[in-house]
C-alpha positions in Angstrom: -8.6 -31.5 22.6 -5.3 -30.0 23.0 -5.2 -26.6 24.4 -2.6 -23.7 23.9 -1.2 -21.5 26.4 -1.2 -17.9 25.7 1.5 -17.4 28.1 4.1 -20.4 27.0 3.2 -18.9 23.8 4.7 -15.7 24.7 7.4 -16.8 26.5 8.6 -18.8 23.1 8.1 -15.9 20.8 10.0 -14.0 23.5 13.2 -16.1 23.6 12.8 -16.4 19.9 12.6 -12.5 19.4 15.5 -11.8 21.6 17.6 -14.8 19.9 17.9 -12.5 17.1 20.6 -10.1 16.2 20.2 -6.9 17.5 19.7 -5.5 13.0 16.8 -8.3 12.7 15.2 -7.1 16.2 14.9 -4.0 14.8 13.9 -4.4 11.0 11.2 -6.6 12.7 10.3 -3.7 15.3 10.3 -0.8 12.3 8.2 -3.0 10.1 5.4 -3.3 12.7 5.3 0.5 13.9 5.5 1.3 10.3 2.6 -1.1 9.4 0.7 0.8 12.0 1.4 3.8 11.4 0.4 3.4 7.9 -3.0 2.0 9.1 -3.6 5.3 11.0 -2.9 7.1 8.0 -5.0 5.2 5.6 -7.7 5.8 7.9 -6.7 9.5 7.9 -7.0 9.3 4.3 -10.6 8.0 4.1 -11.8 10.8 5.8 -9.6 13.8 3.6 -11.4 16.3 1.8 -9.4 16.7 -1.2 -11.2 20.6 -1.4 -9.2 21.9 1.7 -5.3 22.6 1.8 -3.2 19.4 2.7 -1.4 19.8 5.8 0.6 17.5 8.5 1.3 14.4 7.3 -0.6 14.6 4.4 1.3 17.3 3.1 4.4 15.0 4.0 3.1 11.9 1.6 1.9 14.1 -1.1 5.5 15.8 -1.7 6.9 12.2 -1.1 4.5 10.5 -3.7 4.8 13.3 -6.1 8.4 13.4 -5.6 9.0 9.5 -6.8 6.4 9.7 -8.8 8.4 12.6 -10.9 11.9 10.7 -10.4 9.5 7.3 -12.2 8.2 9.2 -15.0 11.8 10.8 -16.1 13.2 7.0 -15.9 10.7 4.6 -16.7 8.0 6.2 -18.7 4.6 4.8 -19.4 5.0 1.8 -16.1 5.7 4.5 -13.5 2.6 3.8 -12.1 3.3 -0.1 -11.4 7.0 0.4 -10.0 6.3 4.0 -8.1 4.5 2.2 -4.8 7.5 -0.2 -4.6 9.9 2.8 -4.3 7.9 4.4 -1.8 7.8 1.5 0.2 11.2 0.9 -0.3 12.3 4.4 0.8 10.1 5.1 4.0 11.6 1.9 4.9 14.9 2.5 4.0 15.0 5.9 5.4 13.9 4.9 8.9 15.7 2.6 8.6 18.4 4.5 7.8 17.7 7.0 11.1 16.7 4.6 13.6 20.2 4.9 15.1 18.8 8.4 16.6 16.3 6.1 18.6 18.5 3.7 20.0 18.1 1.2 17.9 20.4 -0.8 15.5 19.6 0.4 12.1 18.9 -2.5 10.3 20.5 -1.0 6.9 23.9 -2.0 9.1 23.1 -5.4 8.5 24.5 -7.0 5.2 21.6 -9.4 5.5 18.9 -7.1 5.6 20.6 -4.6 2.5 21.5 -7.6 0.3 18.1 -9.2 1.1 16.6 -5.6 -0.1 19.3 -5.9 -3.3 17.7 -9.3 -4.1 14.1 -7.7 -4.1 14.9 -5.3 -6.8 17.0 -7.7 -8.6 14.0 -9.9 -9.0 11.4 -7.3 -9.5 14.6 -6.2 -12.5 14.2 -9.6 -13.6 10.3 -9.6 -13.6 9.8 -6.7 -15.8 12.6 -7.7 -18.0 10.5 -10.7 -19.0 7.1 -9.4 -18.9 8.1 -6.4 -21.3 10.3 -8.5 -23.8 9.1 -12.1 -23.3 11.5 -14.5 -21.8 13.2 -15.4 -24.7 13.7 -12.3 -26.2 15.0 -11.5 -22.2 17.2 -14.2 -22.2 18.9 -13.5 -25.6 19.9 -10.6 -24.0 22.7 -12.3 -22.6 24.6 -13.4 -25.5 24.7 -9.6 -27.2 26.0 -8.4 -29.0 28.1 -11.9 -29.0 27.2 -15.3 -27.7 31.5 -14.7 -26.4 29.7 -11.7 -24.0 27.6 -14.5 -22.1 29.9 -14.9 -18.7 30.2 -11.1 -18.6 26.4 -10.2 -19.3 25.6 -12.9 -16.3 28.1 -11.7 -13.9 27.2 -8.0 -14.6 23.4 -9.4 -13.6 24.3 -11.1 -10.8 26.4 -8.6 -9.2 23.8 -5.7 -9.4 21.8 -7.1 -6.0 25.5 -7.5 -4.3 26.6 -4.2 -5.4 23.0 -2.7 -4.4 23.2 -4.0 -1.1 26.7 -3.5 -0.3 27.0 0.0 -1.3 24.1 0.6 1.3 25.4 -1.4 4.1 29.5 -0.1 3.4 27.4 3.5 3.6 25.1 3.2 6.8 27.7 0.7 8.5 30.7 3.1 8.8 28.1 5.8 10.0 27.5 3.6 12.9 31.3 3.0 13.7 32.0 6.8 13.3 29.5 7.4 15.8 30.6 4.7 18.0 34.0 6.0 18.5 32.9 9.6 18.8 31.2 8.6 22.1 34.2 6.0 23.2 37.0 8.6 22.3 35.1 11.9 23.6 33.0 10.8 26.6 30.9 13.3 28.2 32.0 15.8 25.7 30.6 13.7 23.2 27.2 15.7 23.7 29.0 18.9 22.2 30.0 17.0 18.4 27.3 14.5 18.4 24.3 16.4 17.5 26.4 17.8 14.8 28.0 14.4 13.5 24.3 12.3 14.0 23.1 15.4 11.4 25.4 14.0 8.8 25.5 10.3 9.2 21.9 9.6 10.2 19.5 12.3 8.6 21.9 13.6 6.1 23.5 10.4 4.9 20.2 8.4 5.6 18.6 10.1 3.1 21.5 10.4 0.5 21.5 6.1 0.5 17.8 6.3 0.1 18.1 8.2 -2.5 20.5 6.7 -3.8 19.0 3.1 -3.6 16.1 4.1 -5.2 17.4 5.7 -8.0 19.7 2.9 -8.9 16.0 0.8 -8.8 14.8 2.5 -11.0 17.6 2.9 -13.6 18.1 -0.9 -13.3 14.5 -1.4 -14.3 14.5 1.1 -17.0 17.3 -0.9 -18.6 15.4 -4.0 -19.1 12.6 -1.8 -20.9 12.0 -1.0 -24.7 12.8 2.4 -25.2 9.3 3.3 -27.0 8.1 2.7 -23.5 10.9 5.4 -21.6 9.2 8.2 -23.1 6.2 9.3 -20.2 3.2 10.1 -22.3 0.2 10.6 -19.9 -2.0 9.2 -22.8 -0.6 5.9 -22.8 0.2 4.8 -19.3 0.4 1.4 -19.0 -1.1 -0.1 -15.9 
């Protein structure tokens, strides 16, 4: 019976893990500490009593659900509640993401891999409701309107929304990173009196405007492929 070593293991996962780029390294290092500390949280949760006042961390995820949840009802309507936990996943990922920078790390959103990869999800989850809500021939005719001439446009207006998703967020997050960089290059140890200043901007600041951002375009791009009897949020006739 073959046996396997723990420690050969390690080693192999090790050279693997390092082999990366230094954007991948980190997307896989956020994803983990995020995993956990959403698993602390969840735990946290279990034990709430919803009769006291929310505080800490909870207050922080209540004013961030309730905050999407808003933005979903004004643009999708009655499916808010099946797209709203893919937005907020999307944007606490994005937005630590988006800061990491301030912990030494490479922010992953400075990888065009990782932000057209994230483009790619959206477009398909665009695709999906698309279909489900119109059937995939009524979806499909949707290409050829208002005239079958419209077709090469309609598909390369389709195809480029993941591109332009992901670019716009990488362009955004990337030149932060280069700012930065020559800030501490050009200024040296004065660096320390701009910086703080200059990391406000382009990692908090900005972070949080291309999270925005990001998820807003989502959720426009969705609403598009929706009837518009569904765009109107009626809390009578949510759809699940």
């Amino acid at each position: 019976m073959m046996t396997i070593n723990p420690r050969l293991t390690f080693l192999s996962f090790k050279d693997f893990y390092l082999n990366l780029s230094p954007s991948i390294r980190s997307t896989i290092f956020i994803t983990i500490v995020l995993v956990i500390i959403l698993l602390i949280i969840s735990k946290k949760l279990d034990k709430y009593d919803e009769t006291k006042e929310p505080k800490g961390i909870i207050l922080v995820l209540e004013w961030l659900i309730e905050g999407i949840n808003g933005m979903c009802k004004e643009t999708i309507g009655k499916r808010y509640r099946v797209i709203a936990p893919y937005i907020v996943t999307v944007a606490i990922f994005l937005f630590v993401a988006n800061i990491s920078g301030l912990f030494g790390l490479t922010p992953p959103t400075a990888s065009v891999s990782v932000t057209i990869c994230l483009g790619l999800m959206t477009f398909t989850l665009i695709q999906f409701f698309g279909i489900r809500s119109q059937g995939i021939k009524n979806h499909l005719k949707g290409f050829v309107d208002p005239n079958p001439l419209f077709l090469p446009i309609n598909l390369i207006g389709e195809i480029v929304t993941p591109f332009s998703l992901g670019l716009r967020l990488f362009g955004n997050i990337l030149s932060g990173t280069v700012i930065m960089a020559l800030v501490y290059s050009v200024c040296g140890y004065f660096s320390i009196l701009v910086a703080p200043a200059l990391h406000c901007y382009f990692d908090i600041f900005s972070g949080f405007i291309q999270t925005l951002v990001f998820c807003t375009l989502t959720t426009v791009f969705i609403a598009g492929k929706l009837p518009e009897d569904e765009l109107e949020y009626d809390e009578d006739k949510i759809i699940e």
